[in-house]
Structures are given as C-alpha cells and as structure tokens.
N, C-alpha and C positions, 0 to 999 in steps of 0.2 A: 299365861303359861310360859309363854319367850323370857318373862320379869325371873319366873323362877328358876328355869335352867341355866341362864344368865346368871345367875346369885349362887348357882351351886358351882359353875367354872369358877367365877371371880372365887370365891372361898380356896377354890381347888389350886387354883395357880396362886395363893399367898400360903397356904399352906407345904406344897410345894417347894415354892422356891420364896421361904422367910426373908422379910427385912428389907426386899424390894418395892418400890413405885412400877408397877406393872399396869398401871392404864386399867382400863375394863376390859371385860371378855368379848371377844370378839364373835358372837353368836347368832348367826341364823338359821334360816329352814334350811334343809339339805336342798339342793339342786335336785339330784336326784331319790326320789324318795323311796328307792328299795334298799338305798345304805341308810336311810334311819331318818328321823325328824329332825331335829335340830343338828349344826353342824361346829364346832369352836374351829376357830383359826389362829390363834394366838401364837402356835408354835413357832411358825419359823421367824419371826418377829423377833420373839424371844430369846431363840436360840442366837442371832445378831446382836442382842446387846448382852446376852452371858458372855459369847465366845472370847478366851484369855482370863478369864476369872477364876479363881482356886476352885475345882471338882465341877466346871461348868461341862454339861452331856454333850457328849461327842456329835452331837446332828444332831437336826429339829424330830426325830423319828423319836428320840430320848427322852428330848423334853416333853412330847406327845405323852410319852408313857406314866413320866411322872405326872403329868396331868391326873390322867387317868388313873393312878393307883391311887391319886390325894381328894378323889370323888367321894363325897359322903355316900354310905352306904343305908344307913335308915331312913327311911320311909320309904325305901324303893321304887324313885321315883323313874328314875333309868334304868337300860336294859339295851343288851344290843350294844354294848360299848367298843365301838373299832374306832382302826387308826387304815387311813387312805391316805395314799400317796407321802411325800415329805413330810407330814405333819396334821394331816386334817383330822380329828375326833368327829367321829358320828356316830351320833347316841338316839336312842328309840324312848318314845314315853311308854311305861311299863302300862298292859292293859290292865293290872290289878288297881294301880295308881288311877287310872280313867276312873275306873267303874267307879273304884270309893267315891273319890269327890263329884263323880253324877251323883252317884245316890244319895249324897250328905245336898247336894244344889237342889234336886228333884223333890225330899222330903222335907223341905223347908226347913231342915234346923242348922244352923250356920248358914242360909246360903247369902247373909250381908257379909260374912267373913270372906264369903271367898268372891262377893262383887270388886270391881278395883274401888283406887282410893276416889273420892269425888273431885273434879278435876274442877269445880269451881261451886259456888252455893248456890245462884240463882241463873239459872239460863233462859235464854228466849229462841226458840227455833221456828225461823220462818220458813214453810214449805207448803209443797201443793201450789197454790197460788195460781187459779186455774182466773180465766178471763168471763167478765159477766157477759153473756149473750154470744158464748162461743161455745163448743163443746171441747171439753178433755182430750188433751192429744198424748199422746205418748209422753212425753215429757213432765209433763203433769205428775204423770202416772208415776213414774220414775222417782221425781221429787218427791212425790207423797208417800211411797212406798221407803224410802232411806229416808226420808227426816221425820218418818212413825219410827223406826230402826233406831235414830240416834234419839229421839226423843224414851224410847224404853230402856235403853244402856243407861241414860242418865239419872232417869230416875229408880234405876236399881241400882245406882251407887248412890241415892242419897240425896240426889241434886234437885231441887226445885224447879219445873220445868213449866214455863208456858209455852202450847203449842199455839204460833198463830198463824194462821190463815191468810197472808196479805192478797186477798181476790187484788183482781184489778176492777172495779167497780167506779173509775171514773177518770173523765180528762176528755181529750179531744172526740176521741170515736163514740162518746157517750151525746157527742153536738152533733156530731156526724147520724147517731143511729137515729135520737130523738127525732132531728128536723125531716130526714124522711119517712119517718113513721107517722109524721104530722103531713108531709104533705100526700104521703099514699094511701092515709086512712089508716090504719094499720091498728091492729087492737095490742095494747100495752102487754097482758098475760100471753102472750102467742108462743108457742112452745120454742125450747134452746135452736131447736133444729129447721123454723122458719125465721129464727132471729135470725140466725146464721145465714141464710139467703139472704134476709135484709140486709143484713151487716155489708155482707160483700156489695150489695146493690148504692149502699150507701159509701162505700169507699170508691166503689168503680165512679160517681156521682162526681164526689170530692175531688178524684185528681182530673175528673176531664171537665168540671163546670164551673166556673170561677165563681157563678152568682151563687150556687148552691155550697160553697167553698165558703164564702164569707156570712152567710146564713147559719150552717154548722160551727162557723167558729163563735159568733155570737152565741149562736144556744149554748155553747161550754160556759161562756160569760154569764148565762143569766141564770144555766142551772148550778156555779158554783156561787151566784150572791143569792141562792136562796128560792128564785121564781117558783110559787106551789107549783102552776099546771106540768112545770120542766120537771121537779121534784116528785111528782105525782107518777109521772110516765117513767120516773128512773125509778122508784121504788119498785113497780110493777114489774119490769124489766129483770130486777132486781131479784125477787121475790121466784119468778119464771126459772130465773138459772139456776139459784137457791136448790131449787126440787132436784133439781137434776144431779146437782154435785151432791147431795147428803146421799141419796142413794146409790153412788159410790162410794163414797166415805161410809156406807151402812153395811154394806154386800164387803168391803178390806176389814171393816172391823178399827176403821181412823176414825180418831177424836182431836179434834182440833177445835181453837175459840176464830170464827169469822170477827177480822179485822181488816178490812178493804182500804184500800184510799181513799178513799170518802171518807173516814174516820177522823186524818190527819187534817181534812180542809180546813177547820176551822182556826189552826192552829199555823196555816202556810202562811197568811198576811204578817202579822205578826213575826215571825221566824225573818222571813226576808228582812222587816222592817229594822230588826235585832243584828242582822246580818252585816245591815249596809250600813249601820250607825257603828256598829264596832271596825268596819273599815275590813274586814272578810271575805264580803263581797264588795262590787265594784259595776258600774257602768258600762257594758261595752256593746256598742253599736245601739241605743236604744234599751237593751233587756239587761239585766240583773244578773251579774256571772262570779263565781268564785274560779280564779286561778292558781291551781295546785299544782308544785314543783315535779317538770317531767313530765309533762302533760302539754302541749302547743294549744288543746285545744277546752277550752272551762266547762264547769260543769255550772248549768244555766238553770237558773233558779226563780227566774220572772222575766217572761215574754216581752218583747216589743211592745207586745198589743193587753198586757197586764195578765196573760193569764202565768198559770204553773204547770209545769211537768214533773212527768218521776222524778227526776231531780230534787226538788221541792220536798213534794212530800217522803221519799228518801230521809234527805238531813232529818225531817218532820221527826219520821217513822225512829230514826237511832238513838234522837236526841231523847224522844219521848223513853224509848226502850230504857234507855240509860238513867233516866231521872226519874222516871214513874215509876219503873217496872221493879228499877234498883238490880238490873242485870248486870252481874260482871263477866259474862258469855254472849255473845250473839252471833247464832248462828243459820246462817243465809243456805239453802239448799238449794240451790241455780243451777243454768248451763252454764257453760264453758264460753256461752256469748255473752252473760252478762257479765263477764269478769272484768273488762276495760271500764263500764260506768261502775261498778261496784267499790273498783277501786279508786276511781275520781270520788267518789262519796265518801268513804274512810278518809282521804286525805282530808276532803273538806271539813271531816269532823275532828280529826287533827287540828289544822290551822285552826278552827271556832276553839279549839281548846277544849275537848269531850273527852278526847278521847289521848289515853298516853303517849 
C-alpha cells in the first residue's frame, strides 16, 4: 500500500514541477496518526534547490500545495489531504478505496493481482527448529509463529516455498543423553518431559565428571559412524519428541518438512574433506577451521577429537539448500544470539565460493 502512495507523490511532484530530476518521494506513515496515514516530505527539499529559478514558489508551504493540487484524483484512493507545518502533506487512505480492494482480496478474483511481485522463485525458510528431548520454549514458539507468516506471504506471491524444520536431533548432547540413559537404565520412548530431567542430569554429569565426559563424547563418535544399539536409542528419543512437536504444529495449524541434523551427517565428512583440499579450511590447533575476514575467532568445522559441530553441518545444511534445493532465497528465522555464528557461516560459504 506505502509502493502505491509512493507512485502517486512521485507522479505528483513531476507533474508538478515538469523536466526536473527530483529523487523519489519521500513517504512514510504519519507519526502521528489522527493527521492521516501516510506522510510526503519532499517539500522543503524541494523548495532548496527551486529557490532563484524563473516562477520557483515563494516557500516550501507552496510547493506543498502544488503537490497537492497535481495528486491524481481517480480511483480515490486519498482523502484527508493536509498540509502541516512548513511543508509536510498528510494524506488518509479513503475507506471506500479499503473496502473495494478487501472485497476484490477476500472473494478471490484478482487477489494474485493485488499479492506483491515475487521477490525470488524458489525459497527455503528455516524455522521452528525446536530441540529433540527438550520441550518448546518461547522462542520456538516465536520462530514458528513468523516463519509460518513469511513462508504464507511467499507463497501468495508465487514463490515456491519449502518450509524446513532444521530440529536439532544431534551432536554432542545426543552422547551426553544416550550414555546416561545406558547407564541409569533408562527406557528409550520416556516422555519429552522426563527426557528433559534426564537431559539436565546428563549435563550436570558431563561438566562435573571427566570419566562420564569422555564416555559421552565417544558415544557422539559411535552414534555418528553408524553404531545400531546408539542409533536404535536416538531414533526412540527421536520418535518421543517427534509427538510432542506435531501436536503443536497441529493445535497452530504449522506445516513444515522435519529436516534435523542428522540428515546432513552423511554428507559432513566429505564436505570437510572438499573443504581442506580446496585450501578453505585449514588446521588450527588439531581441528579443521575456516577463517573468515573480521572474525579473530574461525568457525570450526572438525574437532580435535574428529567429531563435527553446528558448524559442520551449517555449511552442510546451505550448500545442500543451494545445489539441491536450487534455492535462490534462504531464509534463517533465529534469535538475535545466533546472529555472530550465522554470520561466520555466510562468509564461510562466501570464501567456498557458494555463495555471491
């Protein structure tokens, strides 16, 4: 709606004042919204580079006016047209103008004409992205709620949209949850919400036990080369949290395709091995690190000890997005904490040359 008041200024000031380069309109929401919806400010700009020109208006109040008298006047889409202070135009969207184009959007005939134009052909929106054997926190909820939002905007302009799910369904706390589940007995299907106690049990473990520290990290080793009994016990796990997320995805009315990290594993060794051959990444201290310009500190991409992190499957995840998926969009629906490694990730797929 801003595109089109915007296109009736811009029209209005060359009309106005013919044969001029006059920049675009300068148009926002009003400040205050009992002087009207949208606001031009172009006047007293204007009135600065007329002023000394043959029949240039006495004050920016003038050239407001001319504005104003060179406003198309059919389709009535304005209304409420004042002038505030030295120059400002604030204009009201006509209720007659609403109502039509609801009712032409609401009875489905025109309403691709009046979606915007599609801002790219194939998109990929990552959101949600809740944790296996954790429950949904707010955050979640957040994500999930705005990238169901932008994933419907897109494909009502046209855009081919996969929604994907990137769970977190594996890496270190997956050695972490296993090995205490093996040694407390623990039954595989136990509900999100005694995972969750486990979970904590099994981290409180991890940072105070070194033998049970190096135990978990093995298990991440043996369930990422494949081990059935490890694979057995994550699928369950798996399976467990599974219930609990679709029945909030079911109760919003979210549809999204589960694509975890575990999806990308197969595909980390390789990728690293692709990495270090092309000179990308690099050795430092032991683990496998790309260093990205403005950054002191790499984004690591294979462990000391040979495993992979977000990191990892990250590149995995963009690379795939970009050559499988044939996405020329991707887009990440996060907090504001993961903005520092998300960005070490874009560069990195910069430098591998992925990305422009």
């Amino acid at each position: 709606l801003q595109t089109r008041v915007k296109d009736a200024f811009r029209g209005a000031l060359q009309e106005a004042f013919p044969g001029g380069e006059w920049g675009d309109a300068e148009v926002g929401p009003c400040n205050n919204p009992k002087f009207g919806d949208f606001q031009c400010n172009n006047a007293m700009a204007l009135f600065g580079r007329l002023k000394g020109t043959e029949g240039a208006p006495k004050n920016p109040r003038a050239v407001a006016q001319k504005i104003i008298d060179s406003l198309p006047q059919e389709g009535g889409m304005l209304e409420d047209i004042s002038m505030a202070g030295p120059g400002f135009i604030n204009a009201r969207i006509s209720s007659a103008f609403l109502a039509k184009h609801v009712l032409t959007l609401l009875s489905g005939e025109g309403a691709q004409s009046w979606a915007p134009a599609a801002p790219c052909t194939r998109a990929v929106v990552d959101f949600s992205s809740p944790n296996v054997a954790k429950e949904m926190h707010v955050g979640h909820l957040r994500s999930t709620i705005i990238g169901d939002t932008l994933c419907n905007a897109l494909e009502f302009s046209g855009v081919d949209v996969l929604r994907l799910n990137h769970i977190g369904d594996w890496g270190t706390q997956f050695g972490m949850l296993i090995q205490h589940m093996e040694d407390s007995g623990s039954e595989s299907s136990t509900p999100v919400s005694d995972l969750m106690k486990l979970y904590k049990e099994a981290k409180q473990r991890f940072d105070e036990d070194d033998v049970f520290k190096k135990k978990a990290q093995e298990a991440v080793v043996k369930l990422q080369a494949g081990d059935p009994p490890s694979v057995a016990r994550w699928e369950a796990v798996c399976a467990a949290s599974r219930i609990e997320f679709e029945e909030i995805y079911s109760r919003l009315g979210v549809k999204l395709q589960e694509r975890g990290e575990s999806f990308y594993n197969p595909l980390l060794a390789p990728l690293v091995a692709e990495l270090e051959g092309s000179g990308v990444a690099e050795d430092s201290e032991g683990a496998t690190c790309i260093f990205v310009e403005g950054d002191e500190v790499p984004l690591m991409i294979k462990k000391s000890d040979g495993g992979f992190g977000y990191g990892t499957t990250d590149m995995a995840a963009i690379r795939q997005r970009l050559q499988d998926e044939n996405a020329d969009w991707i887009i990440y629906v996060t907090d504001m904490g993961q903005k520092g490694h998300f960005d070490k990730v874009f560069k990195s797929a910069k430098k591998a040359g992925w990305l422009g």
